[in-house]
C-alpha positions in Angstrom: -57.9 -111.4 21.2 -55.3 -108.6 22.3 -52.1 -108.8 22.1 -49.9 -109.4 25.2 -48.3 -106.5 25.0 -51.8 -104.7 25.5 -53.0 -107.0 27.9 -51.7 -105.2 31.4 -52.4 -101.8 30.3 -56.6 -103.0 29.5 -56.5 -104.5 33.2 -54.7 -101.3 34.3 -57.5 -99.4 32.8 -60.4 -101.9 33.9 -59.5 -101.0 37.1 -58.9 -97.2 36.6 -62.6 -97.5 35.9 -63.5 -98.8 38.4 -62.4 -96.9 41.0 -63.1 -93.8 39.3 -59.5 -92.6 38.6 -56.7 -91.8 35.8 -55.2 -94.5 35.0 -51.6 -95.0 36.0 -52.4 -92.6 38.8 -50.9 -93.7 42.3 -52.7 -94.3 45.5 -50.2 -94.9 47.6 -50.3 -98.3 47.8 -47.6 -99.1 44.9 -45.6 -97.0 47.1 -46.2 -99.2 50.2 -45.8 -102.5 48.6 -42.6 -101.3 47.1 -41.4 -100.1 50.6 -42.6 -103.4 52.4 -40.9 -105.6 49.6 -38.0 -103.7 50.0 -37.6 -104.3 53.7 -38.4 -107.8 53.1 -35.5 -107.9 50.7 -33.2 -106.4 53.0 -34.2 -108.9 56.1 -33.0 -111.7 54.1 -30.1 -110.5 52.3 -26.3 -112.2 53.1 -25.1 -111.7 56.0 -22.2 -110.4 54.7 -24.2 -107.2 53.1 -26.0 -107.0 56.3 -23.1 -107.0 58.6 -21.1 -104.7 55.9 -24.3 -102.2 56.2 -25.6 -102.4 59.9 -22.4 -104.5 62.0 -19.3 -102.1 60.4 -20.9 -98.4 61.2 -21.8 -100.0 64.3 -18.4 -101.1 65.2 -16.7 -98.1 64.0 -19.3 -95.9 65.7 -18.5 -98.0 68.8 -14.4 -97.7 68.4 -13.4 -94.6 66.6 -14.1 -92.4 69.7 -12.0 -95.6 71.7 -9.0 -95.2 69.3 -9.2 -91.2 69.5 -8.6 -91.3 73.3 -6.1 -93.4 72.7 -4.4 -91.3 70.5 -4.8 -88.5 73.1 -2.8 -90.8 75.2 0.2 -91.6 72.9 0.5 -87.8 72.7 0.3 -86.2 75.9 3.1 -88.1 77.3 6.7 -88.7 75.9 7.6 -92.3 74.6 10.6 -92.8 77.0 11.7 -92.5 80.1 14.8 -93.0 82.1 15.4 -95.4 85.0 17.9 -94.0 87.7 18.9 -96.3 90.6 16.0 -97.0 92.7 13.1 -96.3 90.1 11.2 -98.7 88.1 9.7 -97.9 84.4 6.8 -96.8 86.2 8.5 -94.2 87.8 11.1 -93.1 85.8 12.1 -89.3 84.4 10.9 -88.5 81.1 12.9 -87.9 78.0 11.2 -85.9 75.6 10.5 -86.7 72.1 12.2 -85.6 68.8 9.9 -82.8 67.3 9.4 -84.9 63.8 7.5 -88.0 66.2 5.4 -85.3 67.5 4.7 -83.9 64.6 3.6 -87.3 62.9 1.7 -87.8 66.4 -0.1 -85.1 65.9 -1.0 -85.1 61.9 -2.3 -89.0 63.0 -4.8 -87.2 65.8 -5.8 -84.7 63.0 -6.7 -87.1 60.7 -8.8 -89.5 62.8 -10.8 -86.3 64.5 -11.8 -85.9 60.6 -12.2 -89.1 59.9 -14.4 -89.8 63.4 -16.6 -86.1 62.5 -17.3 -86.9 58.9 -18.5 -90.5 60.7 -20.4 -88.7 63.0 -22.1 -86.7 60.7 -22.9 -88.9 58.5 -24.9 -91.1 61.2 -27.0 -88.8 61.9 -27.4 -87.7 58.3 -26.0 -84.2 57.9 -23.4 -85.1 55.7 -24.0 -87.1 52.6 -22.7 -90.8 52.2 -20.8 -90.5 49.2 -18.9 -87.6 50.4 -18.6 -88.6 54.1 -17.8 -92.2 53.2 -14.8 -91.7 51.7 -13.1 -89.1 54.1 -14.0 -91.8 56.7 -12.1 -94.8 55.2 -9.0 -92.0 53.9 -9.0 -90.3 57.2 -8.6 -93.7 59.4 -6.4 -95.5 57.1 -4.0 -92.3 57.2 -4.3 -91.9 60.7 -3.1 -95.8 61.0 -0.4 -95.3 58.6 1.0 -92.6 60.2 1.0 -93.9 63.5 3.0 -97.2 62.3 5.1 -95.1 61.0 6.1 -93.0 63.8 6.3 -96.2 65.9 8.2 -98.5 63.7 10.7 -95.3 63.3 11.1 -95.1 67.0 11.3 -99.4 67.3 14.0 -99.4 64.6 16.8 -97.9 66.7 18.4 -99.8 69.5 18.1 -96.8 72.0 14.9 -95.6 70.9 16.9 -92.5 69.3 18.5 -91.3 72.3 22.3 -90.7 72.3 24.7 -93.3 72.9 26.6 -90.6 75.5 22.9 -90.1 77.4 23.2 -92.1 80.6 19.6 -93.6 79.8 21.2 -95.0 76.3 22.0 -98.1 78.4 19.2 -100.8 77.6 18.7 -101.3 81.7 18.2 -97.5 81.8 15.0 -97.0 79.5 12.3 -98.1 78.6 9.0 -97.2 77.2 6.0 -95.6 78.2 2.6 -96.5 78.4 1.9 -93.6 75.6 4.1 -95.9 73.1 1.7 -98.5 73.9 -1.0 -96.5 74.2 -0.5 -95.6 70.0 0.0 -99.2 68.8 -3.5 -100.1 69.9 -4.8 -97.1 68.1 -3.0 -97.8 65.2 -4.5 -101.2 65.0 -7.8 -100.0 65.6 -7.6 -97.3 62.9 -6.9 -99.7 60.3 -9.5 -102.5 61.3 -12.2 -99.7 61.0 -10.7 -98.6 57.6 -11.3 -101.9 56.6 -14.5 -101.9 58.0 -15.4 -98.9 56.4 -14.3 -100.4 52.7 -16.2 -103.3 53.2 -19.2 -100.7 53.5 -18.4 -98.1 50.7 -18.1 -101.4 48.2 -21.4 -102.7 49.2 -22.9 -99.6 48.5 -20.6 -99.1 45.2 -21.8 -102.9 44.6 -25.8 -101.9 45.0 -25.4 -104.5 47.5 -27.5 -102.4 49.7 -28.3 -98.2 49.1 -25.8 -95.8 50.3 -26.3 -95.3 53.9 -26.2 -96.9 56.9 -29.0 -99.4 58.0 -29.3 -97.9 61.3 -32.1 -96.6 63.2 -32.0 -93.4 65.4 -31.5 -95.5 68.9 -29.0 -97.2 67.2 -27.0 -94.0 66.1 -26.9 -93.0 69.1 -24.4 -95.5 70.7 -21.6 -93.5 69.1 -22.4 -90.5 71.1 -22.8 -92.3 74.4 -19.5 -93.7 73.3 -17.8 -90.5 72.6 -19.8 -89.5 76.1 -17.8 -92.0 78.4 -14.3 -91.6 76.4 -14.7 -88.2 76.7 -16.0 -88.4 80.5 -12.9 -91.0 81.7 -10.4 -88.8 80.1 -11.8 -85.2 82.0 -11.8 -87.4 85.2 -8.2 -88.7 85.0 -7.2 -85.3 84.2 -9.3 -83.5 87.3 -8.0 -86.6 89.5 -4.5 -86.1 88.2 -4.1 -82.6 89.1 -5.8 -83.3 92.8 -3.5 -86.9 93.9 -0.4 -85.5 91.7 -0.3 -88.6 89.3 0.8 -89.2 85.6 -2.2 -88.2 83.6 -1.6 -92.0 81.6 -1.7 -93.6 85.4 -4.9 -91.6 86.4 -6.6 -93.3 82.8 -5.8 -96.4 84.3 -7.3 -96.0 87.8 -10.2 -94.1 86.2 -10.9 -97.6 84.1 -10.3 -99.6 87.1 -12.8 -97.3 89.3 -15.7 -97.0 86.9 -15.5 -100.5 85.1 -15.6 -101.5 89.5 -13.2 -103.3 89.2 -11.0 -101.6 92.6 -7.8 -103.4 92.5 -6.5 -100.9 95.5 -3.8 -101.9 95.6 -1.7 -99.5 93.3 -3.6 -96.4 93.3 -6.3 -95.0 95.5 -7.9 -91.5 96.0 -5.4 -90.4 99.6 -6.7 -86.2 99.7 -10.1 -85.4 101.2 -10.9 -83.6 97.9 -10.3 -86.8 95.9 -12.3 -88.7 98.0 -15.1 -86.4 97.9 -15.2 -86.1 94.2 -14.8 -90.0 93.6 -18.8 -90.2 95.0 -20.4 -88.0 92.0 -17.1 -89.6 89.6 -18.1 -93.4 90.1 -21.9 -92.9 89.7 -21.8 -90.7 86.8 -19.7 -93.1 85.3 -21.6 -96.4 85.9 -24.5 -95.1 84.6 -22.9 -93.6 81.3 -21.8 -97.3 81.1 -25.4 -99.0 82.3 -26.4 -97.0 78.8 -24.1 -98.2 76.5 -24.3 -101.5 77.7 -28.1 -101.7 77.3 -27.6 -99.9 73.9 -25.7 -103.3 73.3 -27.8 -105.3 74.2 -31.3 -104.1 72.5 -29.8 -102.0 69.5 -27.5 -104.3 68.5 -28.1 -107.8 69.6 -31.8 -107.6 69.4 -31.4 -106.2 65.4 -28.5 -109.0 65.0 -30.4 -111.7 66.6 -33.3 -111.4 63.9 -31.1 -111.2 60.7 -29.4 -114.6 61.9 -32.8 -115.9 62.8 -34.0 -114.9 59.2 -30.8 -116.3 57.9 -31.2 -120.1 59.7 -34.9 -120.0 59.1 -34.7 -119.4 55.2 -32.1 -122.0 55.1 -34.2 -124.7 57.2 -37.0 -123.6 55.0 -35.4 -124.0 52.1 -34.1 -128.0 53.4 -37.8 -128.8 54.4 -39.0 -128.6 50.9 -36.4 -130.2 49.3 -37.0 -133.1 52.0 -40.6 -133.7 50.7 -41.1 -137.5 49.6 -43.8 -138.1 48.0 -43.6 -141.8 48.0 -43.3 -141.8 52.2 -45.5 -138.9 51.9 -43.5 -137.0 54.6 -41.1 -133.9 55.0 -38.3 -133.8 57.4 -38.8 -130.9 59.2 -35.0 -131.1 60.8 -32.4 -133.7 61.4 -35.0 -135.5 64.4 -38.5 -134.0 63.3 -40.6 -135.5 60.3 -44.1 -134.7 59.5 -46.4 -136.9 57.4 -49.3 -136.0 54.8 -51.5 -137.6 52.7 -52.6 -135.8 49.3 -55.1 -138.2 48.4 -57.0 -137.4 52.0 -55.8 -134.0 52.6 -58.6 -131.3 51.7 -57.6 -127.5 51.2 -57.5 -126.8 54.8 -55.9 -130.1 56.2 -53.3 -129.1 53.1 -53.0 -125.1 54.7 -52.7 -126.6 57.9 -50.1 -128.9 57.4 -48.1 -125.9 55.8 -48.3 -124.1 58.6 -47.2 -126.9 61.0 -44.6 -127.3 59.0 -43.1 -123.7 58.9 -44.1 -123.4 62.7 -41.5 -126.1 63.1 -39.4 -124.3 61.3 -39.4 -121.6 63.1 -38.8 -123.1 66.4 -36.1 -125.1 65.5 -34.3 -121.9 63.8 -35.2 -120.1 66.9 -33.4 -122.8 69.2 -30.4 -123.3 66.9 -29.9 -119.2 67.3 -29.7 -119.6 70.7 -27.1 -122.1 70.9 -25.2 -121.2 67.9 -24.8 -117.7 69.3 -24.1 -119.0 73.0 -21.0 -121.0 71.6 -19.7 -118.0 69.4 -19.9 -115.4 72.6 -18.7 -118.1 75.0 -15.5 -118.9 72.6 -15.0 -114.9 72.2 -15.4 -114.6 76.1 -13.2 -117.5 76.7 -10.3 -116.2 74.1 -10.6 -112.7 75.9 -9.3 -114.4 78.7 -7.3 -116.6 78.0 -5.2 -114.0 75.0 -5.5 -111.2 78.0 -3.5 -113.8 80.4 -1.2 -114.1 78.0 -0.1 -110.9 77.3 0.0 -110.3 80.6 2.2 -113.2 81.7 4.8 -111.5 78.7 4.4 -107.6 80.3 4.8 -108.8 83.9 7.4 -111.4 83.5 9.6 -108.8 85.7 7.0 -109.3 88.4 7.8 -112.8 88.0 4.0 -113.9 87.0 3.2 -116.9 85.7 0.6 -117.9 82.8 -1.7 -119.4 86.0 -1.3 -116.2 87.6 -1.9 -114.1 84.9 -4.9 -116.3 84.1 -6.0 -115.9 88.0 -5.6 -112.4 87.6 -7.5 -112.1 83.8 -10.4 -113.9 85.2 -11.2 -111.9 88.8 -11.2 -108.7 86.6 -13.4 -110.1 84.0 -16.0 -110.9 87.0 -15.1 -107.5 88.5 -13.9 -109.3 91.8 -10.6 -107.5 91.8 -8.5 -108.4 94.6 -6.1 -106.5 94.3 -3.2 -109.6 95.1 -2.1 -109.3 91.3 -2.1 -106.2 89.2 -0.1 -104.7 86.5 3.1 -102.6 87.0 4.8 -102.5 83.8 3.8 -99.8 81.8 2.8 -102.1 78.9 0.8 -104.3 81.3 -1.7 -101.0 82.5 -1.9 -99.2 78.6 -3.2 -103.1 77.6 -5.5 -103.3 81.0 -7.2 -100.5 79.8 -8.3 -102.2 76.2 -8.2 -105.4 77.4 -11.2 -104.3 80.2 -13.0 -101.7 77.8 -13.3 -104.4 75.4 -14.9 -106.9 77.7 -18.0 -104.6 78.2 -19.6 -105.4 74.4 -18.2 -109.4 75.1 -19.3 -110.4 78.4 -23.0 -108.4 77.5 -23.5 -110.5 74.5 -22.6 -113.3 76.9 -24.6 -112.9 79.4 -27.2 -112.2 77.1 -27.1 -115.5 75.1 -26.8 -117.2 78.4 -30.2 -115.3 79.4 -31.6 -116.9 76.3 -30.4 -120.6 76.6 -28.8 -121.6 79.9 -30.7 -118.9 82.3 -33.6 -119.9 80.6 -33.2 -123.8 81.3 -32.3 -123.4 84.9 -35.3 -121.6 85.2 -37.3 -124.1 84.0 -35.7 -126.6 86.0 -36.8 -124.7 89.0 -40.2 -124.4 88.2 -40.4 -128.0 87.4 -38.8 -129.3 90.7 -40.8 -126.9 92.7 -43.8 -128.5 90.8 -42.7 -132.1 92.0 -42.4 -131.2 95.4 -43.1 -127.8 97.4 -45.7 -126.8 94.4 -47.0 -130.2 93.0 -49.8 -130.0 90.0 -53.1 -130.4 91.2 -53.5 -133.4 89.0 -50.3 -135.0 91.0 -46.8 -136.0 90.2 -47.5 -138.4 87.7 -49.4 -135.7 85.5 -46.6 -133.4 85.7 -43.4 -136.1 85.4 -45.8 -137.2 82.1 -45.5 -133.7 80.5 -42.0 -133.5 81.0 -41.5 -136.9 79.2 -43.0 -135.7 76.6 -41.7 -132.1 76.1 -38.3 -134.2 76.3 -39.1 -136.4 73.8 -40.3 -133.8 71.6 -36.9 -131.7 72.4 -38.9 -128.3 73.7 -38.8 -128.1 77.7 -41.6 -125.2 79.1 -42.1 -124.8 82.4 -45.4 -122.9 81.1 -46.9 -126.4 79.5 -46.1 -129.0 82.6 -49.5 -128.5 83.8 -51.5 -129.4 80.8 -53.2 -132.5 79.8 -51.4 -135.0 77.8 -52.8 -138.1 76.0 -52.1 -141.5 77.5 -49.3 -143.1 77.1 -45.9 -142.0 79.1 -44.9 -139.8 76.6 -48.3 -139.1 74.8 -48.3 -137.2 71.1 -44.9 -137.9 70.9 -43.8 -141.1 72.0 -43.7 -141.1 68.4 -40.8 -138.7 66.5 -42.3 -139.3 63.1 -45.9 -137.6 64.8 -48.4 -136.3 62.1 -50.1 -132.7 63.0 -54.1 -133.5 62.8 -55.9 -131.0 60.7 -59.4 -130.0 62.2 -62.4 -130.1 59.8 -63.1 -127.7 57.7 -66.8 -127.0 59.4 -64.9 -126.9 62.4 -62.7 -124.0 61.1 -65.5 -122.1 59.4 -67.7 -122.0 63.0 -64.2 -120.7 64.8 -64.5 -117.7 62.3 -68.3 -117.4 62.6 -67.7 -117.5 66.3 -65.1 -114.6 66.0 -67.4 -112.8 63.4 -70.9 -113.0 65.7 -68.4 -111.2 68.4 -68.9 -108.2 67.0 -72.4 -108.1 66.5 -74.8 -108.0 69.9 -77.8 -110.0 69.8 -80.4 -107.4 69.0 -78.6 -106.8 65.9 -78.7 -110.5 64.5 -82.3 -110.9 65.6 -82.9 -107.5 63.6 -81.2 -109.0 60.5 -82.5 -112.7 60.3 -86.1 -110.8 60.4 -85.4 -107.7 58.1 -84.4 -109.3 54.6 -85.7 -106.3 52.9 -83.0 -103.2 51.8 -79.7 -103.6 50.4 -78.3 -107.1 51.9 -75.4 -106.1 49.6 -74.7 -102.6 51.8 -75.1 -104.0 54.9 -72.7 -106.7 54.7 -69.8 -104.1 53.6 -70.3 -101.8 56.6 -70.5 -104.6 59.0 -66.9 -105.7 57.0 -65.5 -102.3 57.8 -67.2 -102.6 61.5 -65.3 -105.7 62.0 -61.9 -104.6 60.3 -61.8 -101.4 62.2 -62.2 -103.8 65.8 -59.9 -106.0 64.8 -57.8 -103.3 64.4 -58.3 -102.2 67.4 -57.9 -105.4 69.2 -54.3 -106.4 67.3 -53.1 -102.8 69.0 -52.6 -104.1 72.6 -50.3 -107.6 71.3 -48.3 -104.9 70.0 -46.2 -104.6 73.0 -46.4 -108.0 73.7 -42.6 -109.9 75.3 -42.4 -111.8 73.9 -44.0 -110.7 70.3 -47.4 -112.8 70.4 -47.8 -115.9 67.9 -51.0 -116.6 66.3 -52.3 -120.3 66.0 -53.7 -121.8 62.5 -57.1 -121.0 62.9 -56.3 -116.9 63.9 -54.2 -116.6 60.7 -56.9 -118.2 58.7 -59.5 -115.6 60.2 -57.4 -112.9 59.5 -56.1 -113.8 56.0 -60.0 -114.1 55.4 -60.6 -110.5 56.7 -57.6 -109.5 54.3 -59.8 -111.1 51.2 -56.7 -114.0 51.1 -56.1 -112.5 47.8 -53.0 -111.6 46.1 -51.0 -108.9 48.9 -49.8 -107.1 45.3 -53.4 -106.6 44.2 -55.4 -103.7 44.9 -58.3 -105.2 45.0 -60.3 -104.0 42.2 -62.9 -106.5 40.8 -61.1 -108.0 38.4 -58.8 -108.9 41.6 -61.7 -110.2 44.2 -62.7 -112.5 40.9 -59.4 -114.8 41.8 -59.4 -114.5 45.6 -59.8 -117.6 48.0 -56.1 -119.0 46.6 -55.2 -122.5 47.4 -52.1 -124.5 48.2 -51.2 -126.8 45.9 -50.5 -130.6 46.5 -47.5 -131.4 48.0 -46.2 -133.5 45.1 -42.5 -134.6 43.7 -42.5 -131.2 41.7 -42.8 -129.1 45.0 -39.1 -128.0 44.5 -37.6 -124.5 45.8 -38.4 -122.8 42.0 -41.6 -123.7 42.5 -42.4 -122.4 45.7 -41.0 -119.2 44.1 -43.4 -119.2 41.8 -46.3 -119.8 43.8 -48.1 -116.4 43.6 -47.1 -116.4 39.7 -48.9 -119.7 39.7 -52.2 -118.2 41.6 -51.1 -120.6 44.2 -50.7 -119.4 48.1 -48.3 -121.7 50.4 -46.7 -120.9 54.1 -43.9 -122.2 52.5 -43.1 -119.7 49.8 -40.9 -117.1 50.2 -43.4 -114.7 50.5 -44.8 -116.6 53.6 -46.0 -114.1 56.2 -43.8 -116.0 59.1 -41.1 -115.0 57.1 -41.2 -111.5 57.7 -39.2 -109.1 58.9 -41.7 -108.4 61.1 -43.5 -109.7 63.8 -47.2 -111.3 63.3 -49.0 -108.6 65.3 -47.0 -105.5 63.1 -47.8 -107.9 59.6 -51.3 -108.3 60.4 -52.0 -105.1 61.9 -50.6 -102.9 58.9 -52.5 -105.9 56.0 -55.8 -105.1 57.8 -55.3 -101.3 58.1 -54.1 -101.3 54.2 -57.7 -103.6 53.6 -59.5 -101.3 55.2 -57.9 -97.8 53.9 -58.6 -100.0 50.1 -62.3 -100.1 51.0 -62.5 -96.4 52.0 -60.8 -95.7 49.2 -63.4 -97.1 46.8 -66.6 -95.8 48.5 -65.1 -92.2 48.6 -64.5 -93.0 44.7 -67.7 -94.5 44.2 -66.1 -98.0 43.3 -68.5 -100.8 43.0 -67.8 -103.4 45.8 -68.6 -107.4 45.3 -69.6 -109.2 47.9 -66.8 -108.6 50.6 -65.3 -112.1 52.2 -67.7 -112.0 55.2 -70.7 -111.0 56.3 -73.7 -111.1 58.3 -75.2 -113.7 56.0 -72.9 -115.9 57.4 -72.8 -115.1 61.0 -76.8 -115.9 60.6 -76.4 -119.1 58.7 -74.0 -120.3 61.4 -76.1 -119.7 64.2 -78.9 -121.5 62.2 -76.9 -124.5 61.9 -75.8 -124.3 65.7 -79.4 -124.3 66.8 -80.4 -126.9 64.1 -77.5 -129.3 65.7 -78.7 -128.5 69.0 -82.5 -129.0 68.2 -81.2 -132.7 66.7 -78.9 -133.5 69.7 -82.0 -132.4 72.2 -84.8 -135.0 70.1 -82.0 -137.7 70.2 -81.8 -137.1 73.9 -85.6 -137.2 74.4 -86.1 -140.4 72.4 -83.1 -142.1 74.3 -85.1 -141.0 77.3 -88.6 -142.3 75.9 -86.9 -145.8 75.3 
């Protein structure tokens, strides 16, 4: 008997043996099941850590450039001006500022530039993260400081620090700029990425999550084409403010209007030939800079959100399934209106495997369909509060214009739509430094909208149509009752597809699922076993079965292995075009089973040695009263296998094709492996043995159903 502290290094060294190496000697796969459980690990972390690592470099990427230009703004133009008789605040002489406010000015620019480089280079990973980290957080929160305290200094006296002799010291006779307001909006944003940025550094401090950023190269990229339109609206207000004469701060404003299409008109407008021109190449240039980031938006960053909160409401729903298992009702409640029922004592192994699977398939859909929703609500309330906050800002900075909070509201929502009348728009130089946020800040809100709306609303309508257009100018050609019966029942079942009204549903008005408490039937298991057979004999042309049901001399043993590899290398093959499949391909019960049976349905940490192919073929166990969460953790301790445990392959991070595609390339690299290292392989998990003993039972069923039919004929 050894001792246990011996035991895993004799196993180590059985299978060292066998495979012809030095024990403790890597073959790479250690390395990829470390790498595959990390990324499992990181799909289902909080959302906090993920948001800290992926959603704040993001963000900061997104708005550090915005804040810089803004900046830019509060320094190239004095804080004050003076209104004579006959000029507005718009149009009024400028006082120049005390030399110690631009001096703070400028040491705030200064710091953000190093704070936004050392962000910059650390995304695309020429600066370390520990050293570029903390310049970041310092070098935004210093630049946000500074800023509030060059503006609260100016706000603290009553004339804005010009002499109480000046003829502008009177409060009706100045007022200040849109640069003043221009450097309280980067102030704010400097510190909300500071604090952004913290969040991040403690994660990583917190081995929360490594030290770097969880983005991919696409991803990095969105704070260059960032830093390309900021940098591109500010070059054309300056080349457009030279050319129509206007305040470089008022030609930002109609550059926003112009490439954002908005075209209120009615305050500025190109009026020289040369301006006119140049607006042509200005306004496309622009749109398309903006077409990127806004598709950035949508597939960097929602598509990557939209599976970590899927993962998130999936492992949750998981988790409430099997704590819902009742063994006395013998039932699971799958969510608050779907229950399943089993029955142990009837159930064989693949009724049981099936039922798992129905189960977690449920799972999925309903975490699927309460993403949807959830996110649709969060996007429409952030949309909704853009508006109705912009209005009322706007009602405050154009009270002079005498606008009320309808017509602020009125003129909030035709610029959000891009309508842009031109009847309202902003004079006060508040209002237009605001405008500009306010409508740069829409382009990230109203894509996630409309993309959530793509997803849920879009999606119904759509449906809708196809389903009326099936009732009357394309009817089914089983008829309207068919087609008004699938609907019934896709209702019932709370899953309307346009793609399923024209299949067969049992009788009954609403079939399957008149019903909620439905039970999923589980096929036989001969029935599952020819379905791989079927799949198996595929490969093989006839010729070649004839050829081995008569030659049963040579090594039986051989041949199976290479027609194992034959079929793992075409089912390789075959998995590579649902690779770019939209959306990502799903594979029913008796697909998995195939594959998981081409993958030796052995332990995925196993390297599949002999002592390793002794304990394949793992089972689910019962679903009984002791089925808690702990114990689906310790499923593959237990030598049990369950679509249910954590380790369940519908819980990946990725998608079925990309799981089942790199499990059967790893299988097949294993098997490789061993011939190359003269390993001696068992009997791999199929072969042609049993593609001929199915067709031998096929042709014995067929040979009994054609005497029954001659003797009914006889009689």
């Amino acid at each position: 008997m050894n001792d246990p502290g011996t035991d895993k290094a004799i196993s180590e060294a059985t299978k060292a043996k066998n495979l012809n190496v030095q024990p403790g000697q890597d073959d790479g796969m250690s390395k990829d099941r470390a790498k595959r459980e990390k990324q499992r690990r990181d799909y289902q972390d909080p959302s906090l850590w993920w948001f800290a690592s992926t959603g704040c470099p993001l963000i900061a990427g997104t708005f550090g450039p915005l804040a810089n230009a803004f900046s830019i703004c509060a320094l190239v133009r004095g804080w004050r001006v003076y209104i004579a008789d006959g000029q507005t605040e718009s149009t009024g002489d400028r006082i120049n500022d005390p030399p110690w406010a631009l001096a703070i000015n400028a040491l705030s620019l200064a710091s953000a530039l190093a704070a936004n480089s050392a962000l910059l280079l650390n995304m695309s990973r020429r600066l370390r993260f520990k050293i570029a980290q903390p310049i970041s957080v310092i070098g935004f929160f210093v630049a946000g400081i500074l800023l509030v305290a060059d503006l609260s200094a100016f706000a603290a006296s009553p004339t804005y620090h010009i002499p109480l002799d000046d003829p502008a010291a009177p409060a009706n006779r100045h007022a200040l700029t849109s640069a003043y307001y221009y450097g309280i909006q980067a102030a704010a944003i400097y510190l909300i990425i500071s604090a952004l940025m913290s969040l991040t550094a403690w994660g990583a401090w917190k081995n929360h999550f490594e030290g770097g950023f969880r983005l991919t190269m696409a991803q990095r990229t969105l704070m260059l084409q960032t830093m390309s339109f900021v940098f591109y609206l500010l070059i054309g207000a300056l080349i457009f403010s030279r050319i129509e004469g206007w305040e470089f701060l008022d030609a930002v404003y109609w550059a926003d209007l112009t490439l954002l299409t908005i075209g209120l008109g009615s305050d500025f407008a190109p009026s020289t030939h040369l301006g006119r021109s140049l607006l042509f190449f200005f306004a496309i240039g622009g749109i398309i800079i903006i077409g990127l980031v806004i598709g950035s938006i949508r597939t960097l960053v929602l598509d990557r959100g939209k599976r970590k909160i899927s993962a998130r409401i999936m492992e949750k729903k998981r988790l409430r399934a099997i704590r819902s298992i009742n063994p006395q009702k013998q039932e699971i409640k799958v969510s608050r209106f779907a229950t399943m029922h089993f029955d142990n004592d009837n159930m064989d192994v693949s009724s049981r495997r099936q039922l798992e699977f129905a189960v977690m398939r449920s799972v999925q859909d309903h975490a699927d369909r309460d993403r949807k929703w959830m996110a649709l609500l969060l996007s429409t309330t952030a949309a909704f509060g853009l508006w109705v906050l912009g209005a009322l800002v706007f009602s405050h900075s154009e009270r002079p214009q005498q606008w009320s909070y309808f017509n602020a509201m009125y003129f909030s929502y035709t610029c959000l739509i891009t309508v842009g009348y031109g009847d309202f728009y902003p004079q006060s130089n508040s209002g237009r430094a605001f405008f500009v946020f306010w409508t740069l800040l829409a382009i990230p809100t109203l894509t996630i909208l409309i993309s959530d709306m793509s997803d849920t609303v879009v999606a119904a309508f759509s449906d809708l149509t196809v389903w009326i257009g099936s009732l009357t100018v394309l009817p089914d050609e089983r008829g309207f009752k068919a087609t008004l019966k699938s609907f019934l029942r896709q209702f019932a079942s709370g899953h309307i597809d346009a793609n399923e009204f024209n299949k067969d549903t049992p009788p009954g008005i609403l079939g399957e699922f008149a019903n909620p408490r439905h039970n999923i039937p589980a096929p036989a298991s001969s029935d599952l076993s020819s379905d791989i057979t079927d799949r198996l004999a595929a490969h093989l042309e006839e010729e070649e079965i004839n050829d081995a049901a008569t030659n049963t001399e040579g090594d039986i043993l051989e041949r199976d292995v290479r027609f194992y590899h034959l079929v793992l290398a075409r089912e390789i093959r075959t998995l590579m075009r649902d690779l770019n499949a939209s959306p990502p391909k799903r594979y029913t019960w008796q697909e998995w089973e195939y594959y998981l049976r081409l993958m030796d349905n052995a332990d995925p940490n196993g390297d599949g040695s002999d002592a390793d192919l002794e304990e394949k073929h793992l089972v689910p166990a019962p679903l009984r009263q002791s089925s808690t969460i702990a114990a689906f953790k310790q499923a593959r301790a237990e030598r049990t296998y369950s679509w249910l445990g954590e380790q369940s392959p519908l819980l990946s991070w990725r998608s079925e094709t990309e799981w089942i595609l790199e499990r059967l390339g790893v299988t097949l690299e294993r098997e490789l492996l061993w011939r190359r290292k003269g390993g001696k392989r068992g009997r791999p998990p199929v072969g042609m043995k049993e593609v001929m003993a199915g067709r031998k039972e096929k042709e014995s069923a067929s040979g009994s159903g054609s005497g029954s039919a001659s003797r009914e004929e006889v009689v």
